[in-house]
Rosetta silent file (secondary structure, phi, psi, omega in degrees, C-alpha in Angstrom):
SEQUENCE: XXXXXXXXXXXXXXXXXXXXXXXXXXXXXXXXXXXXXXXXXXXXXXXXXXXXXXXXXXXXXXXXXXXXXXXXXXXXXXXXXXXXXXXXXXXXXXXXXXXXXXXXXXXXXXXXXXXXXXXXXXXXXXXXXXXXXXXXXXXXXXXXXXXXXXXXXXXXX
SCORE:     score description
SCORE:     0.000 S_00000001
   1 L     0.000  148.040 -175.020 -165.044  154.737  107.041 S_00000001
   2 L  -124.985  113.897  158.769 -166.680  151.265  106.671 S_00000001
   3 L  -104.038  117.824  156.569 -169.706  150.357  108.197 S_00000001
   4 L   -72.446   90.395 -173.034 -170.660  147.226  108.811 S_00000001
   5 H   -55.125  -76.148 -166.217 -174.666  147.072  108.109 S_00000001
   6 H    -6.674  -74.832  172.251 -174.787  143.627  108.867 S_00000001
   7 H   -55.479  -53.050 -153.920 -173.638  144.150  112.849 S_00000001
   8 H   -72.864  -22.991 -176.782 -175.552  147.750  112.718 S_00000001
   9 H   -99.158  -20.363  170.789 -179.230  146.266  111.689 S_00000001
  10 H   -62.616  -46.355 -178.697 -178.442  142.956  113.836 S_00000001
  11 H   -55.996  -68.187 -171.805 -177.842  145.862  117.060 S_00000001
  12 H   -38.386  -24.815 -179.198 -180.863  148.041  115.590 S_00000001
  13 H   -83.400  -55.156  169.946 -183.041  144.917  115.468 S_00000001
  14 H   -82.412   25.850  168.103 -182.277  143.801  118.812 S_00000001
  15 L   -93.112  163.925  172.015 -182.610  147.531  120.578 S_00000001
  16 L   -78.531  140.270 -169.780 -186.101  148.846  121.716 S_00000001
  17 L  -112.583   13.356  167.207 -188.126  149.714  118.632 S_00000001
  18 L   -85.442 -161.264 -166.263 -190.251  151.942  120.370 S_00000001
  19 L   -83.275  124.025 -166.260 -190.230  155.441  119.872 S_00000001
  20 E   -78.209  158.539  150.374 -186.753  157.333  121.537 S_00000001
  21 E  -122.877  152.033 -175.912 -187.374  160.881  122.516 S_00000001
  22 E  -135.142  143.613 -162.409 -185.450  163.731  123.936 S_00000001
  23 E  -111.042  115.897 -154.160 -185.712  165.533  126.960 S_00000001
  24 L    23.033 -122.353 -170.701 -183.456  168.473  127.181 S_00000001
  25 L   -73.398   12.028 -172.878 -179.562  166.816  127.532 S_00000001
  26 E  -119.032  160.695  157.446 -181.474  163.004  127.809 S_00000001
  27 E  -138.623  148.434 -176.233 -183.110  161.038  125.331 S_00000001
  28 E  -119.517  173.465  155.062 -185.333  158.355  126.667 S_00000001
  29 E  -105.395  112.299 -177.377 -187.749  155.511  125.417 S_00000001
  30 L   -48.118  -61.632 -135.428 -191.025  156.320  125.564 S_00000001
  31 L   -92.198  -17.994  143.972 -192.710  153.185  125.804 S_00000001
  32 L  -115.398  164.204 -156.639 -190.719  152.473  129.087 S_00000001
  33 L   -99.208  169.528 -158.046 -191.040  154.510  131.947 S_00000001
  34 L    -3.559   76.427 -144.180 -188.015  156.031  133.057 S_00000001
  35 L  -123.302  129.826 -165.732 -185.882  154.475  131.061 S_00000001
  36 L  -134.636   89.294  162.496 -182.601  156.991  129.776 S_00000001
  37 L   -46.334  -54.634 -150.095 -181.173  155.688  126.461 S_00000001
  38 E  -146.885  149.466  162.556 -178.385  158.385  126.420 S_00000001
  39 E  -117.991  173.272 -156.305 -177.491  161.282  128.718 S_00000001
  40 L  -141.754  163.607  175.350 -175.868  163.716  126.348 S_00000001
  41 L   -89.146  -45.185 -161.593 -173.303  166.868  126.775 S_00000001
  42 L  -118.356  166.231 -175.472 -175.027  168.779  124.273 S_00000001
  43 L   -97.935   16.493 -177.000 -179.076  169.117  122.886 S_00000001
  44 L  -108.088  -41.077 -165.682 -177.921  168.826  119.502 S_00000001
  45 H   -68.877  -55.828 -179.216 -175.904  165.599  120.222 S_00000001
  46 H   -44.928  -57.126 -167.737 -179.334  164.246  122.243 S_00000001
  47 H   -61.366  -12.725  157.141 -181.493  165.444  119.455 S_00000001
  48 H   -85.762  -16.579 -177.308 -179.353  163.130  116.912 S_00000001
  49 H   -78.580  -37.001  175.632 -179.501  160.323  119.133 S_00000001
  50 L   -52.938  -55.631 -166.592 -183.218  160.618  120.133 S_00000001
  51 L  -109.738   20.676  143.335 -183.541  160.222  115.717 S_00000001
  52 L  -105.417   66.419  174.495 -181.121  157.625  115.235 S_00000001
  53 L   -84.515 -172.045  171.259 -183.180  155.172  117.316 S_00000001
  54 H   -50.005  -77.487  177.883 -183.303  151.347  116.047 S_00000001
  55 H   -12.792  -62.893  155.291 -186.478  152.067  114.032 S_00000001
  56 H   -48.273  -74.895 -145.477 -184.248  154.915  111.803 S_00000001
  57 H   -68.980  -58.698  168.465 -181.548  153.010  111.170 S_00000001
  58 H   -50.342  -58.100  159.278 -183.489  150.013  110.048 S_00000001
  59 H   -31.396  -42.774 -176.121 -185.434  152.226  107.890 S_00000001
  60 H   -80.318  -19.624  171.341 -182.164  153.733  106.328 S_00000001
  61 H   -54.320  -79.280  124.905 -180.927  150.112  105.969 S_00000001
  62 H    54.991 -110.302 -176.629 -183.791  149.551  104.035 S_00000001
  63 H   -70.712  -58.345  166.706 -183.930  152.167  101.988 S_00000001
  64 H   -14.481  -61.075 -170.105 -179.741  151.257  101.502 S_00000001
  65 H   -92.325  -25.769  177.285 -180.466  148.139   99.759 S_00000001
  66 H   -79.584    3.335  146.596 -183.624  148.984   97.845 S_00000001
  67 H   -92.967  -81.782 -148.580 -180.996  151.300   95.968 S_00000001
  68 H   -35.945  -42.145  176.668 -178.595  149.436   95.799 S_00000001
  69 H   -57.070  -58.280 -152.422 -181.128  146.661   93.935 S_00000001
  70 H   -63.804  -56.326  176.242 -182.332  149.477   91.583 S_00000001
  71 H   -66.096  -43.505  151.888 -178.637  150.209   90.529 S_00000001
  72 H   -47.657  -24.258  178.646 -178.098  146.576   89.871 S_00000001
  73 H  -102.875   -2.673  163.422 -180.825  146.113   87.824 S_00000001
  74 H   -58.902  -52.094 -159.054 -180.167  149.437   85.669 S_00000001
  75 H   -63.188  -38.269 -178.077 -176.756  148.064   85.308 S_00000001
  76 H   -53.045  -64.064  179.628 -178.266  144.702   84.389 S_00000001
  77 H   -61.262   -1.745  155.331 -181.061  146.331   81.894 S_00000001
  78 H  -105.466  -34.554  152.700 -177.960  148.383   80.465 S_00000001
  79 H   -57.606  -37.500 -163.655 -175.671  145.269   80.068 S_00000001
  80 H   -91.055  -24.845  174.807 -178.903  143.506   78.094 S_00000001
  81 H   -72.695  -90.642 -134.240 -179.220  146.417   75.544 S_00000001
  82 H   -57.376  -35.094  174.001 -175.869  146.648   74.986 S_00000001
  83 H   -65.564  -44.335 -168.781 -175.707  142.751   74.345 S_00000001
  84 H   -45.488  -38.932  178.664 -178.478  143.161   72.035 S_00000001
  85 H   -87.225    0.820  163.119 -176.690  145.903   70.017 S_00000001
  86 H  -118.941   10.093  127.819 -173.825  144.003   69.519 S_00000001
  87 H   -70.534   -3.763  178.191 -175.671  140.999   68.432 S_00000001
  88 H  -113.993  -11.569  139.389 -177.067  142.891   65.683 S_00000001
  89 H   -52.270  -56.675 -173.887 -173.334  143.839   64.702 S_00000001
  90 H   -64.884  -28.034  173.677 -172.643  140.134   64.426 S_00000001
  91 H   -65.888  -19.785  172.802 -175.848  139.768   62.691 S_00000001
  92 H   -95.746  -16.292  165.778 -174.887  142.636   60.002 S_00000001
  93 H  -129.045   15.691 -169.737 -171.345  141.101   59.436 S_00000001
  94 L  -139.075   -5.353 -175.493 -171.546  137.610   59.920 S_00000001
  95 L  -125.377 -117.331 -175.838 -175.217  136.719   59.513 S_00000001
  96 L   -91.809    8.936  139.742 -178.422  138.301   57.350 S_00000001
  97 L   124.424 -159.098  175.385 -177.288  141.411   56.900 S_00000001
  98 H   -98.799   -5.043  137.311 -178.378  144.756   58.174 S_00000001
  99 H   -44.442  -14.768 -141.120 -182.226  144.350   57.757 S_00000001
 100 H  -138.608  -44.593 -174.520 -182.110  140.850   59.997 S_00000001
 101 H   -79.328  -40.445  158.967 -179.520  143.175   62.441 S_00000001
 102 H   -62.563  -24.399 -169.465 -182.215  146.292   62.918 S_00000001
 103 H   -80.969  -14.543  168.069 -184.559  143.837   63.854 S_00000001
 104 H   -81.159  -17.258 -175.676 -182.764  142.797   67.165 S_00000001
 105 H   -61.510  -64.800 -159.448 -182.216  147.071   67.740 S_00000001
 106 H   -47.516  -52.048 -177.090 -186.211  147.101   66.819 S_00000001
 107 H   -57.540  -52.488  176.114 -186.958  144.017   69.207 S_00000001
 108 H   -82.205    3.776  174.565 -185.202  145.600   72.402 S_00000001
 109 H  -103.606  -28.999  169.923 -186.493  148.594   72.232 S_00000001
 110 H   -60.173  -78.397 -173.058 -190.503  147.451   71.090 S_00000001
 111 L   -13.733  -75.394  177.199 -190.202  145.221   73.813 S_00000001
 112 L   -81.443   36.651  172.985 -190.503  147.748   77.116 S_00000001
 113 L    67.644   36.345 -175.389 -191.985  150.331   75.067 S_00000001
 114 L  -123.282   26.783  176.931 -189.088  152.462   74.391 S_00000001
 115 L   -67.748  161.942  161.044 -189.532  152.857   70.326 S_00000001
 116 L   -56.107 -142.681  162.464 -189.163  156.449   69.283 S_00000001
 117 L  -111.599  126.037  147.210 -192.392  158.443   68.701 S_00000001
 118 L    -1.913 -102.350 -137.375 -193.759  158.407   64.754 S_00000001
 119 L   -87.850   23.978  148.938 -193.512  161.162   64.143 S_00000001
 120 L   -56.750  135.406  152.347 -189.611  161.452   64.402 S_00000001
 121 L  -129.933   -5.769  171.616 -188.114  161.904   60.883 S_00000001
 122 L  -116.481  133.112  179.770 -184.462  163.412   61.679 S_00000001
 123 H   -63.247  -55.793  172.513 -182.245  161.160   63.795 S_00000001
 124 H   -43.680  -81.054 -152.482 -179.850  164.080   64.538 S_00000001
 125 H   -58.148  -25.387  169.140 -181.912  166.245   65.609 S_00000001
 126 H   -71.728  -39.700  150.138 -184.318  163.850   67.785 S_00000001
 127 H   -37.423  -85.204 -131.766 -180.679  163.108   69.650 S_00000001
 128 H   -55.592  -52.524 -169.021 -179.566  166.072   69.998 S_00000001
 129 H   -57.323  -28.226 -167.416 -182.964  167.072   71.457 S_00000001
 130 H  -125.537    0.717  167.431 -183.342  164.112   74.111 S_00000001
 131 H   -77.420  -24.955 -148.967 -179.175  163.634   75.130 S_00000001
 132 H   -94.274    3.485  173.867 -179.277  166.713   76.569 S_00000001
 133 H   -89.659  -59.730  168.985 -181.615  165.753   79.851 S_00000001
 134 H   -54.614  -20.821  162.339 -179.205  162.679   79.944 S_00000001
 135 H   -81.242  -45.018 -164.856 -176.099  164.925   79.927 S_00000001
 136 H   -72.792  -36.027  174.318 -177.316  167.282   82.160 S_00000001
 137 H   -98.741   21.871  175.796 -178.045  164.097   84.692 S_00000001
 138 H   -97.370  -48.941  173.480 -174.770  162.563   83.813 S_00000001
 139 H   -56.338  -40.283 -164.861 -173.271  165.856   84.747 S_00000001
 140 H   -60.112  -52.719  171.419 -175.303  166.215   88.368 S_00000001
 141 H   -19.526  -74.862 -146.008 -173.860  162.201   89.104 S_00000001
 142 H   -76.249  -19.872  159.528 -170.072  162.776   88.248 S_00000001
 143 H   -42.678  -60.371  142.897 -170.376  166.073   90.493 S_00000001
 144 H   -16.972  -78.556  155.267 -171.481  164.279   93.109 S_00000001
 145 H   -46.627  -25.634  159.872 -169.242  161.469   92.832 S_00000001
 146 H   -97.005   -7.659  154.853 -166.347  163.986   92.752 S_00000001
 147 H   -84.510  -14.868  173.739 -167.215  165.622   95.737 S_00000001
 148 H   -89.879   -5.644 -168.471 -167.919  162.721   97.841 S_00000001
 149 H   -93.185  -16.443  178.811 -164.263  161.506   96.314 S_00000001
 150 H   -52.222  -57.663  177.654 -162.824  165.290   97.801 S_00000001
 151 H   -66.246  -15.381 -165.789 -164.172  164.644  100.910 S_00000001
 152 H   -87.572  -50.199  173.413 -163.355  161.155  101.553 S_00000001
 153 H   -32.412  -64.411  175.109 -159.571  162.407  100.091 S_00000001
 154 L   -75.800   -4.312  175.183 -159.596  165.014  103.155 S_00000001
 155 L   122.460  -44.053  177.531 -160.980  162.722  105.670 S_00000001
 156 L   -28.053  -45.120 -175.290 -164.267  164.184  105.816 S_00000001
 157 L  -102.669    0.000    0.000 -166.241  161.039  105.251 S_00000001
């Protein structure tokens, strides 16, 4: 399925943005008087419509794109390290050596505040100690991502 946000927050914008409510099988808008957005077969089907008014749906819109920025700029901020560490390969085999090449690792990470702590003295073992939050939320992701691809496979979605 494809949804067009575009068309669904241009409807949601122009709909009544006061609050919908639902009265047994109806759901109305409060803020006019007897006024019957939806009559409904069932009180489950009213009770989603009554809390997908305009108001949700803009809100979920929203919310849509302020992830969606957030994954672009990790991806961005994950593209700019990774240029960084392979400018300090060309700087270790084509420029000032591998002293003049930690200093661009040393620069992007000193920047935001993301040096190790002091008192690290084994590399292994300070990985091995701090991958394993990052695996474990690498793992929750591709689970995720393969169950939404299961469902989409069967139709579900």
């Amino acid at each position: 399925m494809n949804i067009d946000k575009d068309q669904l927050k241009a409807l949601a914008q122009a709909a009544s943005q006061s609050h919908w409510d639902q009265d047994g099988f109806e759901v109305h808008n409060d803020d006019i008087e007897d006024y019957r957005v939806a009559q409904c077969r069932s009180m489950p089907d009213a009770a989603f419509i009554a809390a997908a008014s305009p108001a949700s749906i803009l809100e979920l819109l929203a919310e849509n794109e302020e992830l969606r920025m957030l994954a672009k700029e990790m991806d961005l901020m994950f593209g700019r390290y990774l240029l960084g560490m392979r400018a300090s390969v060309v700087e270790w085999r084509h420029g000032k050596g591998a002293e003049a090449a930690m200093q661009w690792i040393w620069n992007g990470l000193a920047g935001p505040g993301e040096l190790p702590p002091e008192e690290e003295k084994q590399a292994q073992a300070y990985f091995d100690r701090e991958v394993v939050m990052i695996e474990e939320g690498l793992e929750e992701v591709y689970a995720y991502r393969d169950k939404r691809r299961s469902e989409k496979a069967k139709g579900g979605i």
